[in-house]
Structure formats: C-alpha cells, structure tokens
C-alpha positions in Angstrom: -15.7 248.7 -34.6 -18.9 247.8 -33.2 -22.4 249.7 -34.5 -24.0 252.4 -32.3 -26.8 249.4 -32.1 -24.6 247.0 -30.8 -23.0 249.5 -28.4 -26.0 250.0 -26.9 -27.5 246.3 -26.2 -23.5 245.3 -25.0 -24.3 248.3 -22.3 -27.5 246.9 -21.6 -25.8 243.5 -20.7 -23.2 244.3 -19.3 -25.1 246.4 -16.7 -28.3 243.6 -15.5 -27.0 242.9 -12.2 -25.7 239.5 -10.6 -28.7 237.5 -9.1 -31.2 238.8 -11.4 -32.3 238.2 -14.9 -34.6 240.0 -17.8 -35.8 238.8 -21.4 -34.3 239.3 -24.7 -37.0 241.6 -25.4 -36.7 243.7 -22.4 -32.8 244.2 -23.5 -34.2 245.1 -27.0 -36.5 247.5 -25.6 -34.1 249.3 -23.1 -31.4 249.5 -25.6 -33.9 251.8 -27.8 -35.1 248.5 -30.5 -38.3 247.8 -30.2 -39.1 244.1 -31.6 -35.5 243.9 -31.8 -35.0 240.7 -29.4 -33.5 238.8 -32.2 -30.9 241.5 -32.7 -29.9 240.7 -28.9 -29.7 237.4 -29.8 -26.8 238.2 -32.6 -24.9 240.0 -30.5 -24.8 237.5 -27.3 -23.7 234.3 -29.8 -21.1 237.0 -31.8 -19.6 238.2 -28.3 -20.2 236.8 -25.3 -17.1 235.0 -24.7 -15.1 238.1 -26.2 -16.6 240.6 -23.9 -17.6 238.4 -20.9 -21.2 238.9 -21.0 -23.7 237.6 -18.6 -25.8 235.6 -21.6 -27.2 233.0 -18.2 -29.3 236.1 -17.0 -31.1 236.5 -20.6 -34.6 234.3 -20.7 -37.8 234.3 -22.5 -40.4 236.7 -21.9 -42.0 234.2 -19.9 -39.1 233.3 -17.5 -38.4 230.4 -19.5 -34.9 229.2 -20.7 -34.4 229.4 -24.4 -31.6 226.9 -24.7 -32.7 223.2 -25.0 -32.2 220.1 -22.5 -29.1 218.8 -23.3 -28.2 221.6 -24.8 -27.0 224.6 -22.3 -30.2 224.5 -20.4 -28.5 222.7 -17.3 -25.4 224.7 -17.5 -27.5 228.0 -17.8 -29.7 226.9 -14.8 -26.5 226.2 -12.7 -24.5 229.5 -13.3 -27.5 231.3 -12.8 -28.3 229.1 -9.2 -25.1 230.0 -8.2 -26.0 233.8 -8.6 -29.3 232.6 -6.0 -31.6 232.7 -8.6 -34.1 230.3 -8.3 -34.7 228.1 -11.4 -37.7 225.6 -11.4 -36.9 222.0 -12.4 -38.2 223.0 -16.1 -36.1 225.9 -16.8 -37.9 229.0 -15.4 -37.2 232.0 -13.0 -40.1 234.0 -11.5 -39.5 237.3 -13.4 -41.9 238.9 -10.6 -38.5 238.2 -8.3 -35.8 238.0 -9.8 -36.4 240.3 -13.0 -34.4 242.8 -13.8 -35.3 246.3 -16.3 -34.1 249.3 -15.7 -33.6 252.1 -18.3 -29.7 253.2 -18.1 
C-alpha cells in the first residue's frame, strides 16, 4: 500500500492535463511537500509504467527537460509534441503557455 505522501503526488499527476506541462517542484508543492521535488522524482521512476502516469509533462523549473540527449530527451519531446506542446530544438516548453498548477 502506497504512503499518504505518495497518494497525494500520484493524484497530482495523474490530474495535469493533456497538452500542458508543470515542474517537479510545482507537483511537490501542490501535493502539500515543500522542497520535496526529489520525492516526485521517486515516485515517477517506481510507478509510472504501473500506474500509467503522464512523466513527458514533468520538466524543470525552467521549462527545461531533465532527461539527457540520447537519453529520453527525444522521446519525451515527441510524446509531449504530439499533445501540441511546443518543445524548442534544446528541450524546453514555455511554461508561460503551456504550464500547468492548479491546487486540487
């Protein structure tokens, strides 16, 4: 059984919408953990395949993408084109449109 923690950022996930993205931060934060982005982190790489979670809309707190070239940054940049995001040749969204936080 998952922790309350947990519980709560897998909400927080599981509800950023299609086409839009936030930080890991911003998760952190809206799930009640302040500073806790690294906590987000654990949770996406321990159950994101098992809970189909939208890990392509999680960036930086700068719009960047996290994950290296050759190393999920293309395939991240794709899934999240496909939602109409726009994704600079680089790796990074404008958070200003496409950013997503809302407190559920």
């Amino acid at each position: 059984m998952p922790s309350e923690t947990t519980v709560r950022i897998l909400e927080v996930l599981l509800a950023i919408p299609r086409g839009k993205v936030t930080s890991y931060g911003a998760v952190a934060a809206i799930a009640g953990l302040p500073n806790g982005a690294r906590q987000v982190v654990r949770v996406l790489h321990s159950s994101s395949e098992k809970n189909a979670l939208p890990w392509h809309r999680l960036l930086r707190k700068d719009g960047s993408i996290a994950l290296p070239p050759g190393g999920g940054l293309e395939l991240q940049k794709a899934l999240l084109e496909e939602e109409g995001v726009e994704v600079t040749p680089g790796g990074k969204v404008d958070l200003m449109r496409f950013g997503w936080s809302v407190v559920i």
